[in-house]
C-alpha positions as CSV (number, residue, x, y, z in Angstrom):
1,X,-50.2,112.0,10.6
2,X,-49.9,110.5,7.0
3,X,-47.1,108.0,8.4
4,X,-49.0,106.9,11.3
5,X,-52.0,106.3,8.9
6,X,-50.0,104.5,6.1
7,X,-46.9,103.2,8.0
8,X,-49.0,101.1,10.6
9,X,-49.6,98.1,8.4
10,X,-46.0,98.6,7.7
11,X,-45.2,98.1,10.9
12,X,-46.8,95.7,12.4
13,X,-45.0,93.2,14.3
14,X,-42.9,90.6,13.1
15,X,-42.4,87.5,14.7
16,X,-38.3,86.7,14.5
17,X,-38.5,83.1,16.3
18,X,-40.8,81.0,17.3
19,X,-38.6,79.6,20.3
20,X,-39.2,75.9,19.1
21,X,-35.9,74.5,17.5
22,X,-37.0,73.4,14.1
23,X,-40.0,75.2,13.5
24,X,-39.3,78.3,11.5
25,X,-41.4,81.6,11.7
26,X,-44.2,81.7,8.6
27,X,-44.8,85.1,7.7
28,X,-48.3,84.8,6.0
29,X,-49.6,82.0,8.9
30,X,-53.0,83.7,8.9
31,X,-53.8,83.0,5.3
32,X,-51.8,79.6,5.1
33,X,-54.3,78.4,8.0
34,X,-57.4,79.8,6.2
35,X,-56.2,77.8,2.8
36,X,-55.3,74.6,5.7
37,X,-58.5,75.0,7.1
38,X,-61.0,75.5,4.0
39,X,-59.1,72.4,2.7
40,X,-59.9,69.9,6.0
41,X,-63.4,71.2,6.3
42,X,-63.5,70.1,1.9
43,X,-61.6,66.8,2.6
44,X,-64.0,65.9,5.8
45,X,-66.9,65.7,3.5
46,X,-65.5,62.4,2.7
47,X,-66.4,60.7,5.8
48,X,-70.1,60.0,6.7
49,X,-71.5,62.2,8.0
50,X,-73.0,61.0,11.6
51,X,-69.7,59.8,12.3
52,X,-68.0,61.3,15.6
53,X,-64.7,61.7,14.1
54,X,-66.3,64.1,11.1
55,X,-68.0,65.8,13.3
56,X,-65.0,66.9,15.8
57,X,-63.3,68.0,12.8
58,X,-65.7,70.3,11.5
59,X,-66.3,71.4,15.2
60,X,-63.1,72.7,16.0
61,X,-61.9,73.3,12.4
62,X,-65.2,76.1,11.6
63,X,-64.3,77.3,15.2
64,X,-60.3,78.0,14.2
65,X,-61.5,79.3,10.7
66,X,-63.8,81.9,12.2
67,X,-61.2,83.1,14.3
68,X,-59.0,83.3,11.6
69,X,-61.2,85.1,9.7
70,X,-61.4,87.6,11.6
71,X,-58.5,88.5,13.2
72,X,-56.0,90.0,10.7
73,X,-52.8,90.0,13.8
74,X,-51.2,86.5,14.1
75,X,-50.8,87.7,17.7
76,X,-54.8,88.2,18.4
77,X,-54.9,84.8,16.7
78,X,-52.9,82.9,19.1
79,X,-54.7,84.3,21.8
80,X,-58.0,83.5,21.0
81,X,-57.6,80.2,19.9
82,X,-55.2,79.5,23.1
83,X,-53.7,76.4,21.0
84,X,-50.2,77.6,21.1
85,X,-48.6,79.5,18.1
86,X,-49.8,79.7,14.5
87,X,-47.0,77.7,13.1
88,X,-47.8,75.0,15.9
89,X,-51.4,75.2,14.0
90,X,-50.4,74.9,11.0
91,X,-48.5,72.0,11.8
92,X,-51.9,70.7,13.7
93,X,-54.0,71.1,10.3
94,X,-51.3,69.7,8.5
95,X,-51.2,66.5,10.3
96,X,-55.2,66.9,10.0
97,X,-55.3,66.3,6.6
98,X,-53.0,63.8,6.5
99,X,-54.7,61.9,9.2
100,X,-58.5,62.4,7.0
101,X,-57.0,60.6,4.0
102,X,-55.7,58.0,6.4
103,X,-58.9,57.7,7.7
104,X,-60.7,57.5,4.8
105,X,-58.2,54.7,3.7
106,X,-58.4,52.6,6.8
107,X,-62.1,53.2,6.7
108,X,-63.3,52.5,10.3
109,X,-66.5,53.2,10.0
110,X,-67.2,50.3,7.4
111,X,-68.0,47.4,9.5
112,X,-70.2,45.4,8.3
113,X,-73.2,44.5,9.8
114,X,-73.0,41.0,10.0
115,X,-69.6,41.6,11.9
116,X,-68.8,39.5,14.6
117,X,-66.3,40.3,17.7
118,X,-65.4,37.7,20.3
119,X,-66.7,38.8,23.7
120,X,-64.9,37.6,26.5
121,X,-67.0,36.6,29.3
122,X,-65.6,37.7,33.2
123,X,-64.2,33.7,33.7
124,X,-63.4,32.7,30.2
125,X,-60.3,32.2,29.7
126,X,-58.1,34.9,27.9
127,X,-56.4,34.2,24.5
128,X,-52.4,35.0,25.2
129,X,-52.5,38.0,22.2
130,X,-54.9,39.6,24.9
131,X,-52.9,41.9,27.7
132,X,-54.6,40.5,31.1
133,X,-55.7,44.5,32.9
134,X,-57.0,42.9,36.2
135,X,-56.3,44.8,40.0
136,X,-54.8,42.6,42.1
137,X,-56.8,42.0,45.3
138,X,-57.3,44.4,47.9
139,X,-55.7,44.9,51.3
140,X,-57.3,42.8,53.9
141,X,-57.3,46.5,55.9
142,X,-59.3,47.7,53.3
143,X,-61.8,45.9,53.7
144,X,-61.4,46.0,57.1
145,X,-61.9,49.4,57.1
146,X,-64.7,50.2,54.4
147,X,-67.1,47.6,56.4
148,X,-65.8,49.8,59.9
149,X,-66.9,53.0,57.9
150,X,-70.0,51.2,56.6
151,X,-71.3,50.0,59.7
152,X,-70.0,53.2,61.4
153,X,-68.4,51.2,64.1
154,X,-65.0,53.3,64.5
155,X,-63.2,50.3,67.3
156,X,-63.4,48.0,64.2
157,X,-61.3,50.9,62.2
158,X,-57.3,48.8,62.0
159,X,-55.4,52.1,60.5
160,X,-54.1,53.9,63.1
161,X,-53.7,57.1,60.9
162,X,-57.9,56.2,60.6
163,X,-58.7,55.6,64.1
164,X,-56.9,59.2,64.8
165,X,-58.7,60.6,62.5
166,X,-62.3,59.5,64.0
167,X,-61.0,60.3,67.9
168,X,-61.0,64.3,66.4
């Protein structure tokens, strides 16, 4: 009885690999995430505060503290938050913070008011820096087709795959 009672923390289980080549096992990963965590939600106070990107941050980093908080088994903590394993998140919060101060460096929130961005209209022509996204032009079966589908007039239907289709 007394070894059950005092030997169970003792004896809880120990991760010996993660299974990713290069990221080792952290024994204490509950309480380096709560210190990782704290820290983000601290550092995010930097960036205004009806800004989407703050606001994601806090979301999901008060969501993985809480959990944190209150599991003590890095097990029950990976299963929870379902975001892989705890040295994956620490890695995540890691790159978090080092993302915020990038942020707050680059400052994308800070355009002025008096900012103007070149619109391009449909016809204009594009400048070359610009990638060109346009579709190419449709089939001429396609429209074919839609205008059969849309009139409901299955003889006008040129797809032979379509036109069996309508005969069941």
């Amino acid at each position: 009885m007394f070894l059950r009672v005092i030997g169970r923390p003792l004896m809880a289980k120990v991760k010996q690999t993660t299974g990713i080549v290069g990221l080792d096992v952290v024994p204490n990963a509950r309480e380096v995430l709560i210190n990782l965590y704290n820290k983000t939600l601290k550092e995010i106070q930097a960036v205004p505060p009806d800004e989407g990107y703050r606001k994601a941050v806090e979301s999901f980093t008060r969501q993985r503290l809480k959990v944190c908080q209150e599991e003590e088994d890095w097990e029950q903590i990976e299963k929870r938050l379902g975001c892989g394993q705890v040295e994956e998140l620490i890695e995540e919060a890691q790159d978090e913070l080092t993302l915020i101060g990038k942020m707050i460096e680059w400052d994308p929130w800070g355009v002025p008011d008096d900012y103007e961005c070149e619109v391009i209209e449909n016809d204009a022509p594009v400048p070359k820096h610009v990638p060109l996204h346009r579709p190419g032009p449709l089939p001429e079966e396609f429209h074919k087709t839609l205008e059969a589908f849309t009139k409901k007039d299955p003889t006008a239907v040129t797809s032979s795959e379509s036109q069996s289709r309508l005969k069941e």
